[in-house]
C-alpha positions in Angstrom: 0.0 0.0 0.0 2.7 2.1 0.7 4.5 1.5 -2.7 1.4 2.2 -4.1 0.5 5.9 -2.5 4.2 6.9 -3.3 3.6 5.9 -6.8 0.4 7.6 -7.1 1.9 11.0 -5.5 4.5 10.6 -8.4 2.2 10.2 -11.0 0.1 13.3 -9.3 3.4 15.6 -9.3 4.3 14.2 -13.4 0.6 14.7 -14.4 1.2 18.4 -12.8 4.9 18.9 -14.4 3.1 17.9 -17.8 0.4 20.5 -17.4 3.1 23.1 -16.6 5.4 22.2 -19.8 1.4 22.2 -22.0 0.4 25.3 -20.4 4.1 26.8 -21.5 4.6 26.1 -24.6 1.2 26.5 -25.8 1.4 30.0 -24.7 4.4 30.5 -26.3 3.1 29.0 -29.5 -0.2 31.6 -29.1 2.1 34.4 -28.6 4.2 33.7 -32.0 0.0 33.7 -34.0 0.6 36.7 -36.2 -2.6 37.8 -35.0 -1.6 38.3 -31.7 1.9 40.1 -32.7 -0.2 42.2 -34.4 -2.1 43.0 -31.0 1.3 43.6 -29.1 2.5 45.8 -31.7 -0.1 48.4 -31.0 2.6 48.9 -28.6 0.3 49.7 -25.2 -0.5 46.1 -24.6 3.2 45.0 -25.1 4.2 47.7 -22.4 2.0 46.7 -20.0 3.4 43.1 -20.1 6.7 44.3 -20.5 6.2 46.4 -17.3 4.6 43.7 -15.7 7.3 41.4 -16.1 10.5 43.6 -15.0 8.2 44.3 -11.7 7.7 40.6 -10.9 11.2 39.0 -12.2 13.5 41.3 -11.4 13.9 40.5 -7.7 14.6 36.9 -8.8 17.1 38.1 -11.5 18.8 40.0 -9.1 19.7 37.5 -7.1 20.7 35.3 -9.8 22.9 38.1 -10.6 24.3 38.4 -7.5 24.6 34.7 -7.1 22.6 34.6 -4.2 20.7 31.3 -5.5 22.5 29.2 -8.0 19.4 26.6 -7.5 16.1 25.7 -9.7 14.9 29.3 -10.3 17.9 30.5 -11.9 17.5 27.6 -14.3 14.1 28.4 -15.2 14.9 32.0 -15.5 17.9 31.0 -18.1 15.4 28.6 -20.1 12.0 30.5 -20.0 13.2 34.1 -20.4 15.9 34.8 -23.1 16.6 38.2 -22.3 17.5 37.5 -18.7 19.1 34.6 -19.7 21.8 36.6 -22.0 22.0 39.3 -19.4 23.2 36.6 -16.2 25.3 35.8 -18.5 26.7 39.2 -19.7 25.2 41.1 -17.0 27.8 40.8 -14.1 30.7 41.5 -16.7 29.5 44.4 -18.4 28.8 45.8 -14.7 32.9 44.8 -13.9 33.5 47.0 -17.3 31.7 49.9 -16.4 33.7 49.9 -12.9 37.1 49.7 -14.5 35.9 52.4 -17.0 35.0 54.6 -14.7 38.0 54.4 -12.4 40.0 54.5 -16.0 38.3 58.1 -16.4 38.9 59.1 -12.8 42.3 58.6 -13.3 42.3 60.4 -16.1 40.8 63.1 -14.1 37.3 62.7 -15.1 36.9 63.9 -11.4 37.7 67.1 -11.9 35.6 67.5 -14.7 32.5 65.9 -12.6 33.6 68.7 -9.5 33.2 71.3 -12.1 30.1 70.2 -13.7 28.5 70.0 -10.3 29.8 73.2 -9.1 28.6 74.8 -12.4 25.0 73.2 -11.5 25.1 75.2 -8.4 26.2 77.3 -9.5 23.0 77.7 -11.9 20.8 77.1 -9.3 21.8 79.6 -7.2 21.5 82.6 -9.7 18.0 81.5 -10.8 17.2 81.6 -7.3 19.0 85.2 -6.9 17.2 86.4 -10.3 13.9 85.2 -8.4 14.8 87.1 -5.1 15.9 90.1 -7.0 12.7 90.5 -8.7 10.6 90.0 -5.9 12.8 92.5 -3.8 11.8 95.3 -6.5 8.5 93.7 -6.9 8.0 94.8 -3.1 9.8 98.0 -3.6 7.0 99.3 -6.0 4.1 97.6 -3.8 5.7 99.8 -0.7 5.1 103.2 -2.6 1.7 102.6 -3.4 0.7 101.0 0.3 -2.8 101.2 1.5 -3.5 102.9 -2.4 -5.9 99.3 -3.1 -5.8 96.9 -0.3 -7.8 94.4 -3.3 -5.1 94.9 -5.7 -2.3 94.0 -3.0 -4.2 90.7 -1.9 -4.5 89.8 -5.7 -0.8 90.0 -6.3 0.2 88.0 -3.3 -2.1 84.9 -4.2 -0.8 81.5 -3.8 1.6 79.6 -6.2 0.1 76.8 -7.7 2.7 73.5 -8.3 2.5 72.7 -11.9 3.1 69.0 -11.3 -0.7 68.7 -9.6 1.1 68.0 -6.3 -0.7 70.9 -4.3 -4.1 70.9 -5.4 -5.9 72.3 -2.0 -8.1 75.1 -3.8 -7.1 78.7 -2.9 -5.6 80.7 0.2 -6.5 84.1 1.0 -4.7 87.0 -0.8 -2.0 88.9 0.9 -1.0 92.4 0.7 1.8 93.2 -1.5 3.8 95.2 1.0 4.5 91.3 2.6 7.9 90.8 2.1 10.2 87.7 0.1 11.5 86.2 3.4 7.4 85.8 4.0 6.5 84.7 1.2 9.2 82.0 0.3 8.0 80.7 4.5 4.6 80.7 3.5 5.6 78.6 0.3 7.7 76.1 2.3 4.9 75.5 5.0 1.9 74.9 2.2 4.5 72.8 0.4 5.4 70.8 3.3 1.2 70.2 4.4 0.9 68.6 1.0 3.9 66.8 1.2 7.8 67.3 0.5 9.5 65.2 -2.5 13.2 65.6 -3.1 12.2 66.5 -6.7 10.9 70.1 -5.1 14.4 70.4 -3.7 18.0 71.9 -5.7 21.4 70.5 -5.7 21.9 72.7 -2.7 19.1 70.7 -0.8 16.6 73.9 -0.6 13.2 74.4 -2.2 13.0 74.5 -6.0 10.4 78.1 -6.9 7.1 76.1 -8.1 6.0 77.2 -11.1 2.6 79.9 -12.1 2.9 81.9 -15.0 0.9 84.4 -13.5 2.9 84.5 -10.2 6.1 84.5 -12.7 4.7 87.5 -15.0 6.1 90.5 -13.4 9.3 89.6 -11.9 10.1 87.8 -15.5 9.1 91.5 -16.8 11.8 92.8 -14.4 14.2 90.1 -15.3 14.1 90.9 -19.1 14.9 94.8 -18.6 18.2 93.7 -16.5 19.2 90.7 -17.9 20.5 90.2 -21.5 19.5 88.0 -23.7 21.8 84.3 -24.5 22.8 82.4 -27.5 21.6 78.7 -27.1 22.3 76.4 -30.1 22.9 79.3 -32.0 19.8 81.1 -31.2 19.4 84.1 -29.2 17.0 82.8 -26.4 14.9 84.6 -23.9 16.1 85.0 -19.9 12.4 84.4 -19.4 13.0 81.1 -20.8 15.9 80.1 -18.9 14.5 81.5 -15.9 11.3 79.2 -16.9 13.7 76.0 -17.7 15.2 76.4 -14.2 12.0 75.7 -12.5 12.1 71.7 -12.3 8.8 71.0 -11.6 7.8 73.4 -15.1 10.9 71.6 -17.1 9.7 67.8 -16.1 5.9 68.9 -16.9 6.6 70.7 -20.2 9.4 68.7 -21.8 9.2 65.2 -20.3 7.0 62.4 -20.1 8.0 59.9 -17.5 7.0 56.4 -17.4 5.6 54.7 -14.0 7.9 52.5 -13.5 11.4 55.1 -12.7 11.7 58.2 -11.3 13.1 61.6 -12.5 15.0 64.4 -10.3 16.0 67.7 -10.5 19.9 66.1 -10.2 19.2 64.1 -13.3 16.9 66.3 -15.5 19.0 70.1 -15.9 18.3 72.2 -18.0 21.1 74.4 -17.8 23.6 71.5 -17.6 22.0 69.8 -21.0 22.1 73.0 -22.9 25.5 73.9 -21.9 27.0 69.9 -23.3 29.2 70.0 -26.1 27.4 67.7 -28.2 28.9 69.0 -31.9 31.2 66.5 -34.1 33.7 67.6 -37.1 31.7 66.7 -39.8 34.0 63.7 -42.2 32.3 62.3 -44.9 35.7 60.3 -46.1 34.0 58.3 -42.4 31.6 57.0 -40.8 30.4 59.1 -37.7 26.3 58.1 -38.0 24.2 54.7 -37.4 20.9 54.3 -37.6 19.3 50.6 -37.3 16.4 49.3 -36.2 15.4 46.9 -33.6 11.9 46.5 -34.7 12.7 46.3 -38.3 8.9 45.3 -39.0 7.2 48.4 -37.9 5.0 49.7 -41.1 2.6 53.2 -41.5 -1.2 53.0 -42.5 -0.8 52.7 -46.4 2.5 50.8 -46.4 3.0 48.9 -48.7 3.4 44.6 -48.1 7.0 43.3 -49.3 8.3 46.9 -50.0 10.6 47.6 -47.2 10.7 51.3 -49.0 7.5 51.8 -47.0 8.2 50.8 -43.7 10.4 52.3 -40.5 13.6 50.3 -42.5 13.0 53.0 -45.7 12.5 55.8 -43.9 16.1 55.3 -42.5 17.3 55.5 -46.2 15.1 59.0 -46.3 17.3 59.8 -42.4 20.6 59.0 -44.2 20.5 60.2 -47.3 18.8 63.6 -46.0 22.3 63.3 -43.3 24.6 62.6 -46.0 23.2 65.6 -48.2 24.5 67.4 -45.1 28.1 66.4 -45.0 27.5 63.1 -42.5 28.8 60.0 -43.3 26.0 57.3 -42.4 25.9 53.5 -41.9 22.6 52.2 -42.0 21.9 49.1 -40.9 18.8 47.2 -42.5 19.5 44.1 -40.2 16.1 42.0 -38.9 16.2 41.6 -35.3 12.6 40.9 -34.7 11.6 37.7 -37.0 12.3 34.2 -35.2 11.7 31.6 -38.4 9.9 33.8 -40.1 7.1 34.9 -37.2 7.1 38.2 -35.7 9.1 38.2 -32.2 10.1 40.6 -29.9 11.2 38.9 -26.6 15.2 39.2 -27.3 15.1 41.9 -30.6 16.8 44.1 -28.1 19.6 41.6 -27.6 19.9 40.9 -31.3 20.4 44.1 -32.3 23.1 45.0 -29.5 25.1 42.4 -31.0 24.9 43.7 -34.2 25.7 47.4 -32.8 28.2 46.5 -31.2 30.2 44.9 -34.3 29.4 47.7 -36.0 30.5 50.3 -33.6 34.2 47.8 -33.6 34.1 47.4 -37.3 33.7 51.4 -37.6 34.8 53.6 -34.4 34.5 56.5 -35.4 31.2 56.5 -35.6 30.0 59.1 -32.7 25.8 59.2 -32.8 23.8 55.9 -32.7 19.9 56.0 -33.7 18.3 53.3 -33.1 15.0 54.5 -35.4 11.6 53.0 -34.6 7.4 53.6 -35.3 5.5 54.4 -32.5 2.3 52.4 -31.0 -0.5 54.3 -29.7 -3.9 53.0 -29.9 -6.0 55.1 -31.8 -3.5 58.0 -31.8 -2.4 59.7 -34.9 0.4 62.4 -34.4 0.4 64.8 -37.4 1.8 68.0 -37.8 2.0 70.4 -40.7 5.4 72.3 -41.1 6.3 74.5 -44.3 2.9 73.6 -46.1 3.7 69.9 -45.6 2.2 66.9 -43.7 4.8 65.3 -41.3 4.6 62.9 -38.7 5.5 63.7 -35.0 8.4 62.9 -33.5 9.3 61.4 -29.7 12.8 61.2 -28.3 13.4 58.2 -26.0 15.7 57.5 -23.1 16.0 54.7 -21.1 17.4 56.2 -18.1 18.7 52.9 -16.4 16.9 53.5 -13.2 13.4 52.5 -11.9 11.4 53.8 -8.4 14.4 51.9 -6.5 17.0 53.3 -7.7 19.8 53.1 -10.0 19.8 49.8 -11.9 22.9 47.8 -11.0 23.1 45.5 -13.7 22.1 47.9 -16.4 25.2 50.4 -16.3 25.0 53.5 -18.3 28.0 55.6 -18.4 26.2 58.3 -21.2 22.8 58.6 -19.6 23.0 62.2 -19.3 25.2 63.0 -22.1 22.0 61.0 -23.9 19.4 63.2 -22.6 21.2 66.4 -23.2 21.2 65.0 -26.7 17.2 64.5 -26.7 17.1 68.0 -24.8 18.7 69.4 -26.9 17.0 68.2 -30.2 13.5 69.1 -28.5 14.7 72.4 -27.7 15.8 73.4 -30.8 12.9 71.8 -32.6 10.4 73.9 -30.0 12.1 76.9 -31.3 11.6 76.5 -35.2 9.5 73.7 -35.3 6.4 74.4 -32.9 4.5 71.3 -32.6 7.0 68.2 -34.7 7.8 66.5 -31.1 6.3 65.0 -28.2 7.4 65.2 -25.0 10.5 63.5 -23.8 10.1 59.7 -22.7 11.6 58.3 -20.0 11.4 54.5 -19.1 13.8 52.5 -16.5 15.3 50.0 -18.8 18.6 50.4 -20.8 17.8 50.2 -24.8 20.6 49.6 -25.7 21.6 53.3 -25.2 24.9 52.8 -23.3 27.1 51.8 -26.3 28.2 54.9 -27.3 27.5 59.4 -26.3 24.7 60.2 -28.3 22.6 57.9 -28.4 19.1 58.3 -29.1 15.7 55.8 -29.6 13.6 58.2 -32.1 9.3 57.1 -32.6 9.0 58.8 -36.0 4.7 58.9 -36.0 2.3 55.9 -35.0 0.8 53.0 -37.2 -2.0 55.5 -38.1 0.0 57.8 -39.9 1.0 57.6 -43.5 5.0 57.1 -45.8 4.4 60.5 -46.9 3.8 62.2 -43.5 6.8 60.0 -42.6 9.1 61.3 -45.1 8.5 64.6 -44.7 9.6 63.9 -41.1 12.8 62.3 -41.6 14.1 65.6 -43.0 13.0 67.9 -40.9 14.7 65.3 -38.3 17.5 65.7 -40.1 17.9 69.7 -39.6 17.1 68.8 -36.0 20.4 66.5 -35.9 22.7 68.7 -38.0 21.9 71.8 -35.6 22.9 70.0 -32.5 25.6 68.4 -34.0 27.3 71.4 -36.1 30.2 73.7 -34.6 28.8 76.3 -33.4 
């Protein structure tokens, strides 16, 4: 009887296993249906999954990482999920690397330059902050001559900041008298900030409150400031000091110019205006070599009348339009047509990523003087069509993605990336200028935790040229006003 009951518990526990392995691989067989890939490429439903999954197996692959548990879920990590299984692998050793690399630049005195870059951030900070106290100061000077002249006027131009990131959202307080002083005011700021609760993203470098952003709070003293200040060349335009002042306000530079994804986070250390527009980001044009890639990791991506079998049509051609429209500008460009999203033929996405880093980074050995990567993709939204119209033409909108290496915890260890902020004072600086002659051509700023791929070289860039919704010819028309984008952040200035 005994013999027997063990037997049956084995068969219980093989029947199980069995339903396990059928359950597996018939959901991996559903996910390669064409019909489904064609679900997933709508994009939303593939980030929710993709979100999903880095929030429940990364604590596991962490630990395989750190080798806390060389035991039965490390195996099934390394046979169920291809990406993690190439990054155990590679993961630990690219981390080594990045250490060596960095203590390589330290002793090379890349210390230095990280003192002074930090100091010049300060630096920054601590002028908008003495342009804000300044106008305030004269603000009150004028309110003192005209005391007790309109009592209603004074309240009405001491009512309360609003935060422009929602965050305080309490209705209004009652106006106060214009003859209250800056040393008031700035208290009164700090305590209704600190009710509705303090982030560090409200705070500088320095550790002290950030200004929150109201244009109509902002109105008069940026009046002020333009009278006093002079005016500054950015990218080779002469640019506002009502816009810098605007740009040093965090809380309106993350809400005007960023989007940022649910699963990382964003500071004011990371995100700097001043310090993006102030990167030397221009390259001595050589068309005798190569100094541009583009590729594609999802190679597949096509527009609403593409064209079947006519890769002319899809994201691949309008990297010829990118390159050519580049080369027509002096650039040498390599563009890499490689598929990194077919498995046997069927539409697969799980490990296109790690496909297409190999690729890059045989490239990027076989040609090293290349110096900007674009890795150029096709946006999508469901339902969404992003359409612009610039010089009497149709042209598709443009988003610039990062992958910031860095979720709600912090940092990720096993994703180094040295060039995240040389990266986004790329993007920055791309959306900037397009802002400035191009009103309308980009979307916010993306920002999502994982890597992308974007640590293999200074600028490096994910571009979603328009959605599946929008057509080649808006495409087109895109790639070379894209094109004037790249050549004015990239030229000698």
């Amino acid at each position: 009887m005994r013999g027997n009951g063990w037997m049956q518990r084995m068969l219980y526990f093989l029947i199980l296993m069995l339903g396990v392995y059928i359950v597996y691989k018939g959901g991996s067989l559903f996910m390669r249906q064409p019909a489904v890939q064609t679900v997933l490429d709508g994009g939303e439903v593939q980030r929710k999954l993709e979100n999903a999954a880095a929030r429940t197996w990364t604590g596991g692959y962490a630990a395989v990482l750190e080798r806390k548990g060389r035991n039965w879920f490390e195996k099934w990590f390394r046979a169920a999920l291809p990406v993690y299984s190439y990054l155990a692998e590679h993961g630990e050793k690219e981390t080594k690397a990045s250490e060596t690399e960095r203590k390589d630049r330290s002793a090379d005195g890349s210390g230095e330059r990280a003192a002074e870059d930090k100091i010049e951030r300060e630096a920054n900070a601590g002028d908008a902050k003495n342009i804000l106290s300044a106008a305030e100061n004269e603000e009150d000077g004028e309110a003192l001559k005209e005391e007790g002249a309109d009592e209603e006027s004074g309240g009405e131009a001491g009512r309360d900041l609003k935060s422009a990131s929602g965050l305080n959202k309490g209705g209004k307080k009652s106006g106060r008298k214009a003859t209250e002083n800056a040393a008031a005011k700035e208290k009164e700021i700090n305590t209704e900030t600190n009710t509705d609760g303090e982030t560090e993203s409200d705070k500088n470098n320095n550790g002290e409150k950030l200004p929150e952003y109201n244009p109509e709070e902002y109105e008069e003293e940026t009046e002020t400031l333009s009278e006093s200040e002079p005016t500054r060349e950015v990218l080779g335009r002469t640019i506002s000091p009502d816009l810098l002042l605007q740009l040093s306000d965090f809380n309106y530079l993350v809400n005007e110019y960023f989007t940022v994804d649910g699963g990382t986070v964003a500071d004011a250390d990371l995100l700097d205006a001043a310090s993006f527009l102030a990167e030397d980001l221009s390259i001595v044009k050589n068309p005798a070599v190569p100094q541009i890639l583009i590729y594609h990791t999802h190679s597949q991506e096509e527009f609403a009348d593409s064209v079947e079998g006519d890769t002319g049509t899809t994201i691949v051609g309008m990297g010829d339009v990118l390159a050519d429209a580049l080369e027509a500008k002096g650039y040498q460009v390599i563009h890499d047509t490689g598929v990194y999203d077919l498995v046997d033929g069927v539409l697969d996405r799980s490990a296109a990523y790690d496909y297409a880093r190999t690729a890059v980074e045989e490239l990027l050995a076989q040609y090293p003087t290349i110096q900007v990567v674009i890795d150029l993709h096709r946006d999508g939204v469901e339902g969404q069509k992003f359409v612009t119209e610039i010089d009497g033409k149709p042209c598709s909108m443009v988003m610039f993605f990062n992958g910031i290496s860095r979720n709600q915890q912090g940092e990720i260890s096993y994703l180094p990336n040295p060039y995240v902020k040389q990266n986004l004072a790329f993007s920055f600086q791309m959306e900037f200028a397009a802002r400035q002659q191009y009103p309308g051509f980009t979307r916010n700023i993306y920002l999502k935790a994982e890597r992308f791929n974007l640590h293999l070289r200074p600028r490096s860039v994910l571009i979603e040229a328009g959605t599946q919704l929008n057509t080649v010819e808006e495409e087109r028309n895109a790639m070379e006003i894209l094109a004037n984008l790249l050549d004015e952040v990239l030229q000698q200035h």
